[in-house]
Backbone of each chain as ProteinMPNN parsed JSONL, in Angstrom:
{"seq_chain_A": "XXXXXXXXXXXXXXXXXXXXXXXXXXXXXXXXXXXXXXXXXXXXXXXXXXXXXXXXXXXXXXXXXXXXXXXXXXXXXXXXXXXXXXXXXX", "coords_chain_A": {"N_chain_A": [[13.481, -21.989, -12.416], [13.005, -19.071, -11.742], [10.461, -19.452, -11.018], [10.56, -20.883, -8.285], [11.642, -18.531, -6.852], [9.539, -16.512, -6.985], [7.365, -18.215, -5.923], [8.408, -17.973, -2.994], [8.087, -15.419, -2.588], [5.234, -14.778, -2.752], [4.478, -16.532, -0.603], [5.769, -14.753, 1.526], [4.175, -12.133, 1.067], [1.602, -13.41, 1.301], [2.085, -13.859, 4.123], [2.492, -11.43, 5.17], [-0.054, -10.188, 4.639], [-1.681, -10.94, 6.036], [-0.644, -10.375, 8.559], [-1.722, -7.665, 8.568], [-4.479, -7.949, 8.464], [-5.202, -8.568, 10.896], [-4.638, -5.696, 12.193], [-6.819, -4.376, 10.814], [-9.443, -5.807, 12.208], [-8.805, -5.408, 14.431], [-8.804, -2.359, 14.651], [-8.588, 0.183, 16.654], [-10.194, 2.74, 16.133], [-11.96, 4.407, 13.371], [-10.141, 5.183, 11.298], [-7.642, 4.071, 11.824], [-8.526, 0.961, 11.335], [-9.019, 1.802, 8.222], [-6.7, 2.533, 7.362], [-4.848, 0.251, 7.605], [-6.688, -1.071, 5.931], [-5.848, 0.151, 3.566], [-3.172, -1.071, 3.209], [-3.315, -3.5, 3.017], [-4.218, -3.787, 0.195], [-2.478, -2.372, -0.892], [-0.22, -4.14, -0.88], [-1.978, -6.375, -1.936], [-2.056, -6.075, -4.53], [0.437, -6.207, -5.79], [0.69, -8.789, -4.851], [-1.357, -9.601, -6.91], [0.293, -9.215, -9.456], [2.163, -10.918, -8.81], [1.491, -13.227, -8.897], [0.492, -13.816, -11.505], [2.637, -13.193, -13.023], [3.804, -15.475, -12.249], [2.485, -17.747, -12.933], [2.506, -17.23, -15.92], [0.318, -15.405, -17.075], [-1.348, -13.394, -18.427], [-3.905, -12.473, -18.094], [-4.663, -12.254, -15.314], [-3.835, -9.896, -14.092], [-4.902, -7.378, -15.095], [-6.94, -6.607, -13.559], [-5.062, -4.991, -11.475], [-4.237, -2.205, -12.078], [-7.235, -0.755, -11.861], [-7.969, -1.63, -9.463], [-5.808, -0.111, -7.442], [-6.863, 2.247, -7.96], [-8.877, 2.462, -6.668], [-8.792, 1.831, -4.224], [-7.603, 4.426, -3.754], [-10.132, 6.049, -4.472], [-11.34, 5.004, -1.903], [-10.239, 6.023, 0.585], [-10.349, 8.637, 0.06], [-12.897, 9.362, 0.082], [-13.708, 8.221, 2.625], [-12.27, 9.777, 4.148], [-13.659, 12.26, 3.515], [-16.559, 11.642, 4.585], [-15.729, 11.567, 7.495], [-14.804, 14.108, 8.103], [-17.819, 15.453, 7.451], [-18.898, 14.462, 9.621], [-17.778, 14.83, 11.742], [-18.004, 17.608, 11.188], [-21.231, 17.478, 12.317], [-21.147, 17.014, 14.922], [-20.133, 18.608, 16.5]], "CA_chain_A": [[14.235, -21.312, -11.349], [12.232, -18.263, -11.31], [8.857, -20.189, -9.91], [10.562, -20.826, -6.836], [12.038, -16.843, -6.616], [8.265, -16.074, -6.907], [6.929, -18.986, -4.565], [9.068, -17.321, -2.081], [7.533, -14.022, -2.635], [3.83, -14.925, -2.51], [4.807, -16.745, 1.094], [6.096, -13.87, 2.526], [3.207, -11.22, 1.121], [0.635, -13.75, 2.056], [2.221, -13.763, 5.48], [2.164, -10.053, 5.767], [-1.3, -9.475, 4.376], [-2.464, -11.787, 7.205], [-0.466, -9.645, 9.889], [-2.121, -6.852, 8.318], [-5.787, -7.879, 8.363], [-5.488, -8.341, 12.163], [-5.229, -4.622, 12.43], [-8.325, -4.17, 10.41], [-10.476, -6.218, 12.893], [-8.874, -5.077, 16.168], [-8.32, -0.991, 14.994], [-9.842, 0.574, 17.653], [-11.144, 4.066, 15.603], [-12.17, 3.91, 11.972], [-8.975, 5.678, 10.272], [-6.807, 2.479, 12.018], [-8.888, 0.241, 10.184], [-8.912, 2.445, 6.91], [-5.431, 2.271, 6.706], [-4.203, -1.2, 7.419], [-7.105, -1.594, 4.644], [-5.012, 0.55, 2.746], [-1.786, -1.37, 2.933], [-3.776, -4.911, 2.787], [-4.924, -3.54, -1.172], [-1.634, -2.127, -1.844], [0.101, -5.202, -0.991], [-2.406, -7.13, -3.041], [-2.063, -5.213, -6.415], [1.827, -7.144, -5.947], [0.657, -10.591, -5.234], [-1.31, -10.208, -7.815], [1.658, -9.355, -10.452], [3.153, -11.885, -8.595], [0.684, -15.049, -9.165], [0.718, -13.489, -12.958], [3.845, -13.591, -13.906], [4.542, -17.122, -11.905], [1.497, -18.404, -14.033], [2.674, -16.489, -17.514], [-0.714, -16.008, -17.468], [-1.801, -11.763, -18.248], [-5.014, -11.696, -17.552], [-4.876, -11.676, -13.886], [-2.884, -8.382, -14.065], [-5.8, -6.598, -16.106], [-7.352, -5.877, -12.356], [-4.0, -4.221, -10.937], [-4.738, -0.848, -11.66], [-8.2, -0.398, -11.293], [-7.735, -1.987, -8.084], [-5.449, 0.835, -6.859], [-7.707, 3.981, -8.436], [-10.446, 1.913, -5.789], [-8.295, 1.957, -3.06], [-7.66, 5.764, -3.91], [-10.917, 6.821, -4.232], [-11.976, 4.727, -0.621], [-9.193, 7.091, 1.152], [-10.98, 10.146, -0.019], [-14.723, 8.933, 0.53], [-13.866, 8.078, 4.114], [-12.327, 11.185, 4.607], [-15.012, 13.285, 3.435], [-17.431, 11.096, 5.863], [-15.379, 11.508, 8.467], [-15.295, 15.459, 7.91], [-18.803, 16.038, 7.847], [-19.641, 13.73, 11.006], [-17.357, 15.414, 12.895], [-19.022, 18.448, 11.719], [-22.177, 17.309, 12.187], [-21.083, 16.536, 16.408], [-20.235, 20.038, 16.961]], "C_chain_A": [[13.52, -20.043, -10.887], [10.603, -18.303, -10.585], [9.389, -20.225, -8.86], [11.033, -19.533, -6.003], [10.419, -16.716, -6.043], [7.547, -16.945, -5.763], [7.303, -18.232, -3.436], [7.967, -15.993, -1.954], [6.22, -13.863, -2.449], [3.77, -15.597, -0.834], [4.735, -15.636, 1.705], [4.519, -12.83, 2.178], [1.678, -11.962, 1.667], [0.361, -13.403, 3.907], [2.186, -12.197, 6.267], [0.89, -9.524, 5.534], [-2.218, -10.105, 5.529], [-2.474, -10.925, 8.718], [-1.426, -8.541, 9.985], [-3.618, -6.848, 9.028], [-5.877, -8.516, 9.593], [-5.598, -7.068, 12.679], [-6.461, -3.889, 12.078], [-8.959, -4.308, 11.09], [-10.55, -5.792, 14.102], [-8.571, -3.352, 16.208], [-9.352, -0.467, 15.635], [-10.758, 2.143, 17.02], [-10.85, 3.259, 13.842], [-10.554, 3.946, 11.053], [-7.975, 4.539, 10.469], [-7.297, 1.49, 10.879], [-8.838, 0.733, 8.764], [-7.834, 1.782, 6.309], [-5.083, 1.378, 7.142], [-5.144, -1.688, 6.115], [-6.364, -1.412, 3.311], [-3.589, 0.148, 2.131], [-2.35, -2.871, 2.77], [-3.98, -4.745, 0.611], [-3.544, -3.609, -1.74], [-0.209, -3.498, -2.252], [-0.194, -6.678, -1.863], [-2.17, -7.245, -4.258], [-0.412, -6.369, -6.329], [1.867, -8.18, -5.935], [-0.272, -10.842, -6.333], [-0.564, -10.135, -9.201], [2.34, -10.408, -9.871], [2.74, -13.214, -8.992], [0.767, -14.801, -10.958], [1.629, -14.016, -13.831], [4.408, -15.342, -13.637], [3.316, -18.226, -12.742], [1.781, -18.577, -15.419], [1.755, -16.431, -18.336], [-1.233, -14.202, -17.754], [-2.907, -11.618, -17.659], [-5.552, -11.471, -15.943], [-4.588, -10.275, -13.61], [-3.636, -7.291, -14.25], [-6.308, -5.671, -14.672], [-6.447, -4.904, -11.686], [-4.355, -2.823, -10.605], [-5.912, -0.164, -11.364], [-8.559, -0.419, -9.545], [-7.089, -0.462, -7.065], [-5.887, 1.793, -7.197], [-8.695, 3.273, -7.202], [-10.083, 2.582, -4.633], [-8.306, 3.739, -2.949], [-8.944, 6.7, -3.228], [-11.462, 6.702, -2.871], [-11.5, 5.736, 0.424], [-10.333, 8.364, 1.216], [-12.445, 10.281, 0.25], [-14.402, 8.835, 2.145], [-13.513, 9.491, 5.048], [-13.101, 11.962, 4.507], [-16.371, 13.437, 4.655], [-17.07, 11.46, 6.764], [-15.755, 13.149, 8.931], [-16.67, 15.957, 8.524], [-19.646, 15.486, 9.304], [-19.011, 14.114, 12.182], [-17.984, 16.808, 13.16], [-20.175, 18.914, 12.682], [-22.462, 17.265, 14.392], [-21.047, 17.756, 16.851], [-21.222, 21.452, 16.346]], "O_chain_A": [[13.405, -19.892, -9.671], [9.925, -17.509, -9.933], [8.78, -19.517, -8.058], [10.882, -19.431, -4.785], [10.142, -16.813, -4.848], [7.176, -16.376, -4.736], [6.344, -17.774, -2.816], [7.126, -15.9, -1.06], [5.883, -12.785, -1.959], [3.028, -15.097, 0.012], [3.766, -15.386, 2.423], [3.722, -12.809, 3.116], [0.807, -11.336, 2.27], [-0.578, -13.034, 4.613], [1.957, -11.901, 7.44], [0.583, -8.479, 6.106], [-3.352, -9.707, 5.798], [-3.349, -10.747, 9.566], [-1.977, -8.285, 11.056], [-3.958, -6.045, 9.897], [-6.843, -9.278, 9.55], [-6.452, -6.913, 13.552], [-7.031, -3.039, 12.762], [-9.616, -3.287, 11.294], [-11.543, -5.683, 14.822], [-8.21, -2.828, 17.262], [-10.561, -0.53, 15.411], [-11.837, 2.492, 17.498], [-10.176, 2.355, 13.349], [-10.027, 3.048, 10.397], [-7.459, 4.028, 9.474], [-6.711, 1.249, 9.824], [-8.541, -0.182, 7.995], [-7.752, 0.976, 5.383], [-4.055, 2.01, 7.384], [-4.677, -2.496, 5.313], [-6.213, -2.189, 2.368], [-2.996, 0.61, 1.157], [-1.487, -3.548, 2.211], [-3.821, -5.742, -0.094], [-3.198, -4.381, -2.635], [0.436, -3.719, -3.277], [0.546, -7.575, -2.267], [-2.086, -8.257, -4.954], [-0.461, -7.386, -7.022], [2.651, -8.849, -6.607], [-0.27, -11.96, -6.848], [-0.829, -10.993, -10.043], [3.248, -10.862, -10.566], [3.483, -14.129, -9.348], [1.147, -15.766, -11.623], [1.622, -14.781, -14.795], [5.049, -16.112, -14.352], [3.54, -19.405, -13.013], [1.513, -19.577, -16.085], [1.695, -16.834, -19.498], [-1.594, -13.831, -16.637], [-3.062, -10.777, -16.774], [-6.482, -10.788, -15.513], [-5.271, -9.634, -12.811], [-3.285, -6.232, -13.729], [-6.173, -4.451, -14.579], [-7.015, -3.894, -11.27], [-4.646, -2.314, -9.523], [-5.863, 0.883, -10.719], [-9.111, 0.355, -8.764], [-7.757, 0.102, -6.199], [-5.24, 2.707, -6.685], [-9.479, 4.165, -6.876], [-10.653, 3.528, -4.09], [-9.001, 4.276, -2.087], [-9.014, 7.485, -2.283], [-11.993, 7.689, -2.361], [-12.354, 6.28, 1.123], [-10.939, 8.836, 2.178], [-13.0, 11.319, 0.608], [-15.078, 9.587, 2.848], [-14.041, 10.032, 6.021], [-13.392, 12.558, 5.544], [-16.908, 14.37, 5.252], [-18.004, 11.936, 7.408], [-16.609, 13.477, 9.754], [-16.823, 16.583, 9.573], [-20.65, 15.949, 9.846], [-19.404, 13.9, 13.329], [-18.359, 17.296, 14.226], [-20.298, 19.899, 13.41], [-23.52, 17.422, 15.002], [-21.93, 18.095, 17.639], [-21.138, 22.55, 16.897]]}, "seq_chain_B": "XXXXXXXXXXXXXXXXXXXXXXXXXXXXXXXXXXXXXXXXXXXXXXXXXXXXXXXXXXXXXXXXXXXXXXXXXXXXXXXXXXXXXXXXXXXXXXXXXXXXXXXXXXXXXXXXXXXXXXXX", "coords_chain_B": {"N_chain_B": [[21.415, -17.108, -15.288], [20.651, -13.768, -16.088], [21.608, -9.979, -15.517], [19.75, -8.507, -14.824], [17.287, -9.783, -14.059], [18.186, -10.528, -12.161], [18.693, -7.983, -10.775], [15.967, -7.411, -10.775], [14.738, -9.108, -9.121], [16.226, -8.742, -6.159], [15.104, -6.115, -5.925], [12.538, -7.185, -5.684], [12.556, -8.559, -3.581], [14.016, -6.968, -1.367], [11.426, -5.058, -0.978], [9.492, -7.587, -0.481], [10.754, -7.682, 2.294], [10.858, -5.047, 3.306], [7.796, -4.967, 3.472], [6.884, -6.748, 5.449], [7.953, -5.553, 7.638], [7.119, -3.042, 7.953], [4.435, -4.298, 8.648], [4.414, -5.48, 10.628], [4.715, -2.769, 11.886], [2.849, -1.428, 11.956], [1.526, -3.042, 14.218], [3.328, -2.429, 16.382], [3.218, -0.128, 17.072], [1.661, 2.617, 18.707], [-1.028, 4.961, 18.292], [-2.78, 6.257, 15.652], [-1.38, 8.463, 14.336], [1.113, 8.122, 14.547], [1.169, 5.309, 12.938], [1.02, 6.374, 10.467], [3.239, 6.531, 9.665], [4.47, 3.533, 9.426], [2.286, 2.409, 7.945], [3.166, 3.833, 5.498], [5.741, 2.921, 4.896], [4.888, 0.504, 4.122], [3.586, 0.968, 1.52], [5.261, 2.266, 0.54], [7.781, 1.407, -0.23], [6.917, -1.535, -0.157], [5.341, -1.937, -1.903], [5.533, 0.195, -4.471], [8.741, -0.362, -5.186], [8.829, -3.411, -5.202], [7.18, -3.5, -7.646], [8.47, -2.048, -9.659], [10.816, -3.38, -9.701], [9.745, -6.353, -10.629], [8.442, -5.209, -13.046], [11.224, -5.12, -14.002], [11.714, -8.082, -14.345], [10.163, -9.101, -15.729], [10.577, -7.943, -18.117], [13.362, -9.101, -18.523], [13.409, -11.894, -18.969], [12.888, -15.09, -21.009], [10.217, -14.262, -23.152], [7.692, -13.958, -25.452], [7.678, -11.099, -27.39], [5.118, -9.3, -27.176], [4.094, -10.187, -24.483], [5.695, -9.754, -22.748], [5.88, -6.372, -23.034], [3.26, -5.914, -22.009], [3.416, -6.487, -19.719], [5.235, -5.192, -18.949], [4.419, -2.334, -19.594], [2.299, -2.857, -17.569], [3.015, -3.052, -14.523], [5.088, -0.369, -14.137], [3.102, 1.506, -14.622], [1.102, 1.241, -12.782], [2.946, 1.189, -10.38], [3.734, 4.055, -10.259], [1.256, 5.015, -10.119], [1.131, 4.356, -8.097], [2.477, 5.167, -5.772], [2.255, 8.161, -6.095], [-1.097, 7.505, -5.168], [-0.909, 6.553, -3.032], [0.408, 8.678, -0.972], [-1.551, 10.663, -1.241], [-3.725, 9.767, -0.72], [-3.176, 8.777, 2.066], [-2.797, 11.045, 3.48], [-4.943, 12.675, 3.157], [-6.563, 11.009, 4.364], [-5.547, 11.185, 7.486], [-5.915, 13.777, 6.986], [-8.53, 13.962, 7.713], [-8.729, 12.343, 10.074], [-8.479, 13.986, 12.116], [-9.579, 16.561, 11.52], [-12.135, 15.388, 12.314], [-12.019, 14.922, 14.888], [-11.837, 11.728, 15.742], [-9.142, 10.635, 16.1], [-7.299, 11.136, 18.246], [-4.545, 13.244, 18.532], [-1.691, 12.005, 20.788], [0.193, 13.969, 22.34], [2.637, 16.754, 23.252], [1.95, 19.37, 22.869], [-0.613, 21.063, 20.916], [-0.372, 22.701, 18.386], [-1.739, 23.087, 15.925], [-4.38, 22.417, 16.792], [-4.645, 25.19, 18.384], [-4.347, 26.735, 16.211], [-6.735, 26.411, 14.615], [-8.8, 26.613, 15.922], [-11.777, 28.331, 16.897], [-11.772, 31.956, 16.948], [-12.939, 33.604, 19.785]], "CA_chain_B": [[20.285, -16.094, -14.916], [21.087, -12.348, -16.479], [21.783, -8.991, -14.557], [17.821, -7.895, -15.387], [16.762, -10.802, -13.566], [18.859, -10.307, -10.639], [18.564, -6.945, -10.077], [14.395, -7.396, -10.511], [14.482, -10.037, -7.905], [16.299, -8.484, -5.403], [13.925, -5.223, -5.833], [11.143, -7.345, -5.374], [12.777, -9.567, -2.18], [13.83, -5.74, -0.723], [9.883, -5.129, -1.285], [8.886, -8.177, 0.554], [10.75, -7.497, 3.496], [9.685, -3.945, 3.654], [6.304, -5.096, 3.566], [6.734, -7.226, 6.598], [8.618, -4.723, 8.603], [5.824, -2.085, 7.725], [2.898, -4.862, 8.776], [4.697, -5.523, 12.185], [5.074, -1.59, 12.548], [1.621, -1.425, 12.206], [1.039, -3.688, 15.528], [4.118, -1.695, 17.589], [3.06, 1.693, 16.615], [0.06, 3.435, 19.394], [-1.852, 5.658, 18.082], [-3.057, 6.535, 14.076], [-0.604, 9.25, 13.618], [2.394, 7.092, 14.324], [0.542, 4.056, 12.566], [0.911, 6.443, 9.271], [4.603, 5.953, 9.286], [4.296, 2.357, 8.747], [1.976, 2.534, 6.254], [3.756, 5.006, 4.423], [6.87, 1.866, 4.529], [4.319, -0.778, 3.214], [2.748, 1.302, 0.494], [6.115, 2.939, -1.319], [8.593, 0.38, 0.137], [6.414, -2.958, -0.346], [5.061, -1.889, -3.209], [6.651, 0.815, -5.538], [9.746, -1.053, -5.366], [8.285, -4.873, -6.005], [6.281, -3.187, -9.121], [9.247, -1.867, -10.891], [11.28, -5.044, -9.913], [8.718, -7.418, -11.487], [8.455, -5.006, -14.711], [12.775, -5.65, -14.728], [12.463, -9.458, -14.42], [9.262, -9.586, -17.292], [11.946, -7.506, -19.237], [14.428, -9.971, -19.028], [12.84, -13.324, -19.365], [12.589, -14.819, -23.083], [8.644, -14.966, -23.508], [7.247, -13.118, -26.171], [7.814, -9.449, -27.019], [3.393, -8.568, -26.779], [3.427, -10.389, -23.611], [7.073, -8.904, -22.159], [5.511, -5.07, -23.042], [1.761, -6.272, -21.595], [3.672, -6.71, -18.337], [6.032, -3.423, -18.566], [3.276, -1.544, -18.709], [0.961, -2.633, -16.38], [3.838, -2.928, -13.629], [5.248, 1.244, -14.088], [2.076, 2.221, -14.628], [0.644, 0.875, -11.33], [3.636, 1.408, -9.463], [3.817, 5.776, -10.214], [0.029, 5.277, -10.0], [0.658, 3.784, -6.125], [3.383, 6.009, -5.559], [1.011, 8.983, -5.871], [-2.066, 7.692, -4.212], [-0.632, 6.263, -1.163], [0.798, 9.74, -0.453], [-1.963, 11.564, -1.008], [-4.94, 9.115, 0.315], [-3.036, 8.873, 3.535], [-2.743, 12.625, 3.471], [-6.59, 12.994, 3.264], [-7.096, 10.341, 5.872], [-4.816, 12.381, 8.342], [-6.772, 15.316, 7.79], [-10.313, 13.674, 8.003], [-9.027, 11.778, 11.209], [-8.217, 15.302, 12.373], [-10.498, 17.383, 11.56], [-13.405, 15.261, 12.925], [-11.614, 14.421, 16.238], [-11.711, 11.081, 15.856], [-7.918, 10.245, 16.68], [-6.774, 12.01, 19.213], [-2.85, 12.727, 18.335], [-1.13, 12.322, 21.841], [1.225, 15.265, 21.597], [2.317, 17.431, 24.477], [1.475, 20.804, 22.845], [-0.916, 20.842, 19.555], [-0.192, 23.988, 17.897], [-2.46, 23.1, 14.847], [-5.855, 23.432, 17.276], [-4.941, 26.96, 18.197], [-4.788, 27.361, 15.382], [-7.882, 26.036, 13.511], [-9.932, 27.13, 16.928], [-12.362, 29.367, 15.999], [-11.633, 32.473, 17.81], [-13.926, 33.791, 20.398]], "C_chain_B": [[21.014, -14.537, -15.821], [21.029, -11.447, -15.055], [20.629, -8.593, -14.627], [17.498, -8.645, -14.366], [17.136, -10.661, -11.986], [18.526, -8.792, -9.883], [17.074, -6.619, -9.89], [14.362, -8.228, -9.079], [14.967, -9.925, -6.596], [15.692, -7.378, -5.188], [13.02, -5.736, -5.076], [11.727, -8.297, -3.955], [13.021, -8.52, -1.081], [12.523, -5.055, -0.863], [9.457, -5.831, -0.133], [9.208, -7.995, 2.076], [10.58, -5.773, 3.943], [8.007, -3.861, 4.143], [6.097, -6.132, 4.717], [6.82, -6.546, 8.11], [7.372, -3.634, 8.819], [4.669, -2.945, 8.197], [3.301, -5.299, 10.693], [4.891, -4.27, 12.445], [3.676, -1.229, 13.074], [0.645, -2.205, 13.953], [1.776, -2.903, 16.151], [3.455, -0.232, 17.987], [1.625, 1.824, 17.654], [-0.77, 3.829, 19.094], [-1.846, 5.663, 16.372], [-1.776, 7.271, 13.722], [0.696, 8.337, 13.234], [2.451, 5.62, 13.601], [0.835, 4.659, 10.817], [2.377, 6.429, 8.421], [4.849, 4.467, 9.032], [3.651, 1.726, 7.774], [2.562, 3.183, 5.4], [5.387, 3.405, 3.598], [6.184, 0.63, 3.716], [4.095, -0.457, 1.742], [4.198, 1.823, -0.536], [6.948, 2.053, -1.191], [8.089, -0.9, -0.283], [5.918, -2.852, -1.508], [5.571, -1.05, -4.682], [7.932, 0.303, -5.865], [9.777, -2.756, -6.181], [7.91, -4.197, -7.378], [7.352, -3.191, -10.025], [10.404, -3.179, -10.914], [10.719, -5.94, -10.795], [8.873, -6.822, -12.817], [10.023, -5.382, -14.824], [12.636, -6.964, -15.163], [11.384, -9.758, -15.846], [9.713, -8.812, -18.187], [12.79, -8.55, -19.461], [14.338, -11.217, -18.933], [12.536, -13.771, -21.084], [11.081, -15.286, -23.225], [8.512, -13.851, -24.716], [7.247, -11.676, -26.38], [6.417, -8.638, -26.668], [3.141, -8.882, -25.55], [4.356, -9.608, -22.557], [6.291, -6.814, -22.117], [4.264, -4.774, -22.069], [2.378, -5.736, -19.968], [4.631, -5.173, -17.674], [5.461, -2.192, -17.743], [2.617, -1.097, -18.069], [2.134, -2.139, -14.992], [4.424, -0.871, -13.564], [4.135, 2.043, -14.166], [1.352, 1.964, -13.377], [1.558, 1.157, -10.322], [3.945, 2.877, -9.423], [2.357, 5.766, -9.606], [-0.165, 5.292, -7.835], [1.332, 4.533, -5.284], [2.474, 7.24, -5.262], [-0.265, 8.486, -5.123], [-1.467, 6.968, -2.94], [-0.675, 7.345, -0.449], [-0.287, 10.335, -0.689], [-3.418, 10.547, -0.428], [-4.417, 9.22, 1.669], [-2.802, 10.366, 4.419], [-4.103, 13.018, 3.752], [-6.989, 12.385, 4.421], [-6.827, 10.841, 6.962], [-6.06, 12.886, 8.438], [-7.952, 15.223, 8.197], [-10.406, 13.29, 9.306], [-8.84, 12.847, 12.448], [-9.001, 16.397, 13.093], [-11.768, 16.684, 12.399], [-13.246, 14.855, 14.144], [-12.216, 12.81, 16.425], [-10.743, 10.182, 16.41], [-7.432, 10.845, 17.116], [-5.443, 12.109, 19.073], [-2.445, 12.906, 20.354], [0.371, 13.028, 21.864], [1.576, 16.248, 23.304], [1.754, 19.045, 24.459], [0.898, 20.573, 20.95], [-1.0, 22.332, 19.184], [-1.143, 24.02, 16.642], [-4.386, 23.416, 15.427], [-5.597, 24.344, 17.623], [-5.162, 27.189, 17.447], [-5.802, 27.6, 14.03], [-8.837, 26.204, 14.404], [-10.782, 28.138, 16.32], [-12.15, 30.64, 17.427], [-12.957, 32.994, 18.788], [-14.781, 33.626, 21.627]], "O_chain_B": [[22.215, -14.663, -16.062], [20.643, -11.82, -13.948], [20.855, -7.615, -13.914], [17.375, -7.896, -13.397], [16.443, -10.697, -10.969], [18.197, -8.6, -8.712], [16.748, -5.761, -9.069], [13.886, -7.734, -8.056], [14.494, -10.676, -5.743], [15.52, -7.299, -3.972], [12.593, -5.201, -4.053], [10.759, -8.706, -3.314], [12.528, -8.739, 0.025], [12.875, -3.876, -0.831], [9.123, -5.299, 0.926], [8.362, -8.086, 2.965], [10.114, -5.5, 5.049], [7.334, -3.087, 4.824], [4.905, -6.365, 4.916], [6.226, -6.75, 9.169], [6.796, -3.532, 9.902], [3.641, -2.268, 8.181], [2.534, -5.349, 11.654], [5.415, -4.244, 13.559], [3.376, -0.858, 14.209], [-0.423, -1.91, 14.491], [1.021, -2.238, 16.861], [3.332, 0.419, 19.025], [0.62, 1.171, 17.372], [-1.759, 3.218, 19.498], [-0.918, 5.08, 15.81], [-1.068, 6.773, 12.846], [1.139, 7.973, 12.145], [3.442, 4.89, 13.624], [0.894, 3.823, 9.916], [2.63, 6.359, 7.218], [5.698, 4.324, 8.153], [4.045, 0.863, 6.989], [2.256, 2.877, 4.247], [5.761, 3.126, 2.459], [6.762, -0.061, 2.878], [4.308, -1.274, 0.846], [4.288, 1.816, -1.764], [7.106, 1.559, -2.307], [8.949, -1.534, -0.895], [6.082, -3.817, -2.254], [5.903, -1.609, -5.728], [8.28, 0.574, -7.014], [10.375, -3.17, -7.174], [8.634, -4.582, -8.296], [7.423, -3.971, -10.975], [10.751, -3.793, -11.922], [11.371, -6.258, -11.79], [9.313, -7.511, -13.737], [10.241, -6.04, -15.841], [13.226, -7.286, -16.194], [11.715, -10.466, -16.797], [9.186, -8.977, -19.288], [12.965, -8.925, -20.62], [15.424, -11.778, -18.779], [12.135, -13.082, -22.022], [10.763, -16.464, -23.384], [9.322, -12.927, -24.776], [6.776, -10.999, -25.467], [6.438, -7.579, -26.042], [2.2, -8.28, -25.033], [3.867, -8.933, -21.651], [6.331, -6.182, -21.061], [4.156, -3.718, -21.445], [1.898, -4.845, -19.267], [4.678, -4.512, -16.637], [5.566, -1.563, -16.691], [2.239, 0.04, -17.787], [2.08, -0.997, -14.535], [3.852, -0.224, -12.687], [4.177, 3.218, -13.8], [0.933, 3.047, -12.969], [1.04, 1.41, -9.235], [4.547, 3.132, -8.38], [2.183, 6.47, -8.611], [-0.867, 5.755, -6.936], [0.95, 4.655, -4.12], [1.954, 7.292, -4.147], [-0.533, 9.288, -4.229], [-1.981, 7.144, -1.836], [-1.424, 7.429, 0.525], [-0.083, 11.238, 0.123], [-4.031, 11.062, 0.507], [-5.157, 9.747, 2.499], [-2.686, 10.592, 5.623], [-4.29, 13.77, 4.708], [-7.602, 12.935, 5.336], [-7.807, 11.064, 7.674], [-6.954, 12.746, 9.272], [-8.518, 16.068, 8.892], [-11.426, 13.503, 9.962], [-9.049, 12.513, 13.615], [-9.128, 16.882, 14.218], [-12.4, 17.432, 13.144], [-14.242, 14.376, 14.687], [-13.085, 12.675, 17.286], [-11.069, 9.181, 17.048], [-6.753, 11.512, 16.336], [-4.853, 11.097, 19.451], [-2.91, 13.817, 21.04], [1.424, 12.561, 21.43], [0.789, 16.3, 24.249], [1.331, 19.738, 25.383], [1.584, 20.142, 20.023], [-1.774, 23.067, 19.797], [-1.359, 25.173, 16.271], [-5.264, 24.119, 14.925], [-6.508, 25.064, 17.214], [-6.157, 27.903, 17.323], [-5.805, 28.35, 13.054], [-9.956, 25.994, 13.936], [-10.459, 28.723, 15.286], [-12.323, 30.345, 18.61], [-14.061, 32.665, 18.353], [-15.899, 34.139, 21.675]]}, "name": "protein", "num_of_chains": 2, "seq": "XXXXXXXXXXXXXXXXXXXXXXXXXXXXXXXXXXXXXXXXXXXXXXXXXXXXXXXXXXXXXXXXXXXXXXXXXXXXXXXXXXXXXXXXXXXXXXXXXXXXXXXXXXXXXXXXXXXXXXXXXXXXXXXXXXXXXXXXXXXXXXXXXXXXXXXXXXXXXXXXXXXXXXXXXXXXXXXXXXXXXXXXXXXXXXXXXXXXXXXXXXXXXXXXXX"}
């Protein structure tokens, strides 16, 4: 009974990580794309607790949090870039 | 089914449709600034919420107590972890998309370049 709870739930986040990663390709400045990257990751880290537990399998899970320290640090690397290139114009 | 079970699974089904609502805000929404309010709904809404859902329902399932804790874990510990960097990566991104005039906010009066103008 709980496989098909979870079936359900991997549907729908598939279906939103899809909507998602159309703003990636069509954001017209970088920070657009950044962040729909940003909500494509954080959305991931959940399907994959979600394929995990509907498996009852752990070791998919092991990636979870490293995954989101990645996403973290990409945030703050792009910003930095962004920073000094705007500097760098004026 | 138990009350554990139920109340994980509607967490994580109030999750998924956060995280839809937040991925279609993302197409309505104009510009970056207003684009960071819909991320802000995917990232604590679609996900801080699913996380600690999922650790309720691998609480109250009968599998093993090493594999039941395995899953506690990872789930609260990733979901404070996402909780905190959403808010502050999209905080940095802001200011980078900002500062380097890359996204132009469309605003009718920006009171933040007066005041980061350099005078002179």
């Amino acid at each position: 009974m709980l496989g098909l709870y979870l079936s359900h739930l991997i549907v729908i986040y598939l279906t939103s990580i899809l909507i998602q990663a159309v703003r990636v390709l069509r954001g017209p400045t970088v920070p657009d794309s950044v962040l729909a990257l940003d909500t494509i990751v954080f959305s991931a880290l959940v399907l994959m607790m979600i394929i995990s537990i509907y498996y009852e399998n752990p070791y998919l899970s092991i990636g979870v949090l490293p995954l989101a320290a990645w996403i973290f640090l990409l945030d703050i690397v792009v910003s930095r870039y962004l920073i000094r290139k705007g500097g760098e114009k004026k | 089914m138990n009350i554990g079970l139920i109340i994980g699974l509607a967490l994580a089904y109030l999750g998924a449709a956060l995280n839809i609502i937040g991925a279609v805000g993302l197409h309505r929404f104009r510009e970056f600034y207003r684009r960071l309010h819909a991320a802000t709904v995917v990232n604590i809404g679609g996900t801080f919420y699913p996380l600690i859902g999922l650790g309720i329902v691998a609480a109250s399932v009968d599998w093993p107590m090493t594999l039941k804790m395995y899953y506690i874990g990872i789930a609260v510990t990733t979901a404070l972890f996402a909780a905190f960097a959403s808010a502050a990566g999209s905080h940095a991104l802001a200011r980078g998309a900002y500062r380097s005039g890359e996204a132009k906010p469309q605003v009718w009066a920006d009171k933040l370049e007066e005041k980061t103008k350099p005078k002179g």
